[in-house]
Kinemage of the C-alpha trace (Angstrom):
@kinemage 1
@onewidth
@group {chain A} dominant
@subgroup {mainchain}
@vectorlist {calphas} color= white
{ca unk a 1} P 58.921 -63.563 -8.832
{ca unk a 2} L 57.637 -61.844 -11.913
{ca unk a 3} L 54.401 -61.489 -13.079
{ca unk a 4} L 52.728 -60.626 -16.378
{ca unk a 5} L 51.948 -56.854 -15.120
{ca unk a 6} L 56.165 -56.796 -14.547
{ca unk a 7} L 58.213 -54.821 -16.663
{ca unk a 8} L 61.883 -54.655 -16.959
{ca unk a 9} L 61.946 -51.283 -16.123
{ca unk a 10} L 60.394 -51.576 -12.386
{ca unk a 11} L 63.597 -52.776 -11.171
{ca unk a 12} L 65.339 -49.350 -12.517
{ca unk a 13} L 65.477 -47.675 -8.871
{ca unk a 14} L 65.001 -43.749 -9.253
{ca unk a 15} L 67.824 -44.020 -6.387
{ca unk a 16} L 70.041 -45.192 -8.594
{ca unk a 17} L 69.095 -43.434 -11.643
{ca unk a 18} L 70.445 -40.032 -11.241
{ca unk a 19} L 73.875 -39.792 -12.857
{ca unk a 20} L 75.692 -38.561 -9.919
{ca unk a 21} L 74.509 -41.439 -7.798
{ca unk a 22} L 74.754 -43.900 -10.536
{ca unk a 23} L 78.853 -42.873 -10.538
{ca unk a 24} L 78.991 -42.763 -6.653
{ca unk a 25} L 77.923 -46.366 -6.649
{ca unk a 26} L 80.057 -47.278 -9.314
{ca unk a 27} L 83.048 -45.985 -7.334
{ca unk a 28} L 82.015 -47.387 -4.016
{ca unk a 29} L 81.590 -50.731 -5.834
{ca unk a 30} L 85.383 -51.112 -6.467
{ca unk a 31} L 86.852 -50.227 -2.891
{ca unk a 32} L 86.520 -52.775 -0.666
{ca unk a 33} L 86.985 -50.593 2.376
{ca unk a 34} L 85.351 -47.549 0.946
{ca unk a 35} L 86.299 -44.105 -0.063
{ca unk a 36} L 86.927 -40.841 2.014
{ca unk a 37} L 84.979 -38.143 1.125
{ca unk a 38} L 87.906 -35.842 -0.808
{ca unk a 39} L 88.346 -39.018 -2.659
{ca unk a 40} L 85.123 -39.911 -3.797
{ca unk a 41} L 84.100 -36.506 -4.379
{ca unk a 42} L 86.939 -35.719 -6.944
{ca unk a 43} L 87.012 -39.448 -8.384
{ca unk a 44} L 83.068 -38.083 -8.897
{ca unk a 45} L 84.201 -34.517 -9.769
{ca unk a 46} L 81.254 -33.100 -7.592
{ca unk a 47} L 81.071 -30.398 -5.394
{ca unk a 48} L 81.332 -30.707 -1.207
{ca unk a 49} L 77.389 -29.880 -0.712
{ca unk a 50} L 76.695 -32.192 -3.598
{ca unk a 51} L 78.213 -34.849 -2.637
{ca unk a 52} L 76.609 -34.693 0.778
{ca unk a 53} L 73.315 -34.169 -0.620
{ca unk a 54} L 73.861 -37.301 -2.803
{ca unk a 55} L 75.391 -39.681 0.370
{ca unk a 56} L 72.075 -38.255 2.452
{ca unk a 57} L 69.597 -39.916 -0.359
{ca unk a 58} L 72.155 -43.054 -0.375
{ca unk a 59} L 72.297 -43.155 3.304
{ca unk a 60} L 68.498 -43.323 4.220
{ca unk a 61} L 67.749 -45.883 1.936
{ca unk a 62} L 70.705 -47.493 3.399
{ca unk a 63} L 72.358 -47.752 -0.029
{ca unk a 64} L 75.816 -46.388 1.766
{ca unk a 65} L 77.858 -46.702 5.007
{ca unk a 66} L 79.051 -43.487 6.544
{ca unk a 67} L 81.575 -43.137 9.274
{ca unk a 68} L 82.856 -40.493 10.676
{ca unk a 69} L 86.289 -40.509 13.151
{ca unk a 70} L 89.035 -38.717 14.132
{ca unk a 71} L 92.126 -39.901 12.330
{ca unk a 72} L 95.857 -37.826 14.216
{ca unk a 73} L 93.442 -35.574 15.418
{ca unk a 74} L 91.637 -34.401 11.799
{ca unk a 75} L 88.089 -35.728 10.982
{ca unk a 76} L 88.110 -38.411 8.001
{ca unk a 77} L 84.497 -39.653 6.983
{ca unk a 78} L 84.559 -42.973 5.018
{ca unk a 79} L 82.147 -44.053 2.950
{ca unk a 80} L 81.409 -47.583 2.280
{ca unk a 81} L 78.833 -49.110 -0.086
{ca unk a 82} L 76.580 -51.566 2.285
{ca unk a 83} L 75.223 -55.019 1.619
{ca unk a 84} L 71.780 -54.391 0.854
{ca unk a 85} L 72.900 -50.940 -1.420
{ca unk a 86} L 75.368 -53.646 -3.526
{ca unk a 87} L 72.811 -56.170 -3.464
{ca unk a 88} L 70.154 -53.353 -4.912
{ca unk a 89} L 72.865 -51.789 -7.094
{ca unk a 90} L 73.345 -55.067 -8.880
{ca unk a 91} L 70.054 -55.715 -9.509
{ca unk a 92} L 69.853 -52.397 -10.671
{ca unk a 93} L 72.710 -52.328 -13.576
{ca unk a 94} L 71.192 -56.179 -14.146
{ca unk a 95} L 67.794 -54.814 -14.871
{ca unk a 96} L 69.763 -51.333 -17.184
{ca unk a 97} L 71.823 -53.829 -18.841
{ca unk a 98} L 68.224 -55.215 -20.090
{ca unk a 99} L 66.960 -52.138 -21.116
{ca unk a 100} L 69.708 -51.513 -23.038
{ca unk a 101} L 69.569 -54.987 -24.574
{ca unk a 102} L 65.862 -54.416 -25.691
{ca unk a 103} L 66.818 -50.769 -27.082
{ca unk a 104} L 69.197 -51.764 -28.927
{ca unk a 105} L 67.819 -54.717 -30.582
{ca unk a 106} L 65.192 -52.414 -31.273
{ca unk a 107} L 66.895 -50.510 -33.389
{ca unk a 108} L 66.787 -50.423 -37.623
{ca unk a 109} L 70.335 -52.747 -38.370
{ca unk a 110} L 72.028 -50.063 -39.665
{ca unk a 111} L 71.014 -47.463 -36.562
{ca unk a 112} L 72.781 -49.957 -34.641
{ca unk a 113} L 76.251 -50.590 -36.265
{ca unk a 114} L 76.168 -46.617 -35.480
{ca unk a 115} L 75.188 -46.315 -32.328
{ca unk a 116} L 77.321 -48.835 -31.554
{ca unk a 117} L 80.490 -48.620 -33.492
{ca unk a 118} L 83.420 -47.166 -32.064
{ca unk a 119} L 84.172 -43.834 -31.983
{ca unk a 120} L 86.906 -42.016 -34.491
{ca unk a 121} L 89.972 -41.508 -32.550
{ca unk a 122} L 92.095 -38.516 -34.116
{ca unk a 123} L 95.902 -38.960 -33.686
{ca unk a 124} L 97.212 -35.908 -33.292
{ca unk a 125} L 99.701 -34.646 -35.631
């Protein structure tokens, strides 16, 4: 329940907030029966040690599933986005999408019709 002394930025979770996370998430979001790690990492384009460091933060705050198993005798680690880390991470892009409505209608008119028009495509020749 929100009170007066709420803002619409307290449901922005700094766990969710770092880019690399934000697009781990994202990934995990649209496989139902998660990701190995070679594929999330390149989907992600991040670096091995990254992309551990990243699934450690996820994993403690229980954000992300990991699972590690022997698969014709080589080691396969899935990673799965959990209950609680989709029911945060929707609250999360709920309470961005927000922001961005507020910043935007924030803007001067014609600041908006360019920060929001679509970008020149070049064809090329």
């Amino acid at each position: 329940m929100k009170t007066n002394t709420d803002s619409i930025y307290d449901a922005l979770e700094r766990i969710f907030h770092e880019p690399n996370r934000l697009a781990i998430m994202s990934h995990l979001c649209s496989a139902d029966s998660g990701m190995s790690f070679g594929e999330l990492r390149d989907a992600c384009n991040l670096t091995d040690g990254n992309l551990n460091r990243h699934l450690k933060v996820l994993e403690e705050a229980s954000a992300v599933k990991i699972t590690k198993k022997f698969l014709d005798g080589k080691p396969r680690t899935t990673i799965a986005i959990s209950r609680s880390g989709l029911d945060r991470f929707s609250e999360y892009l709920a309470a961005l999408s927000d922001v961005l409505n507020k910043a935007s209608k924030a803007l001067p008119a014609e600041r908006r019709r360019e920060a929001f028009a679509p970008a020149a495509r070049t064809v090329p020749a």
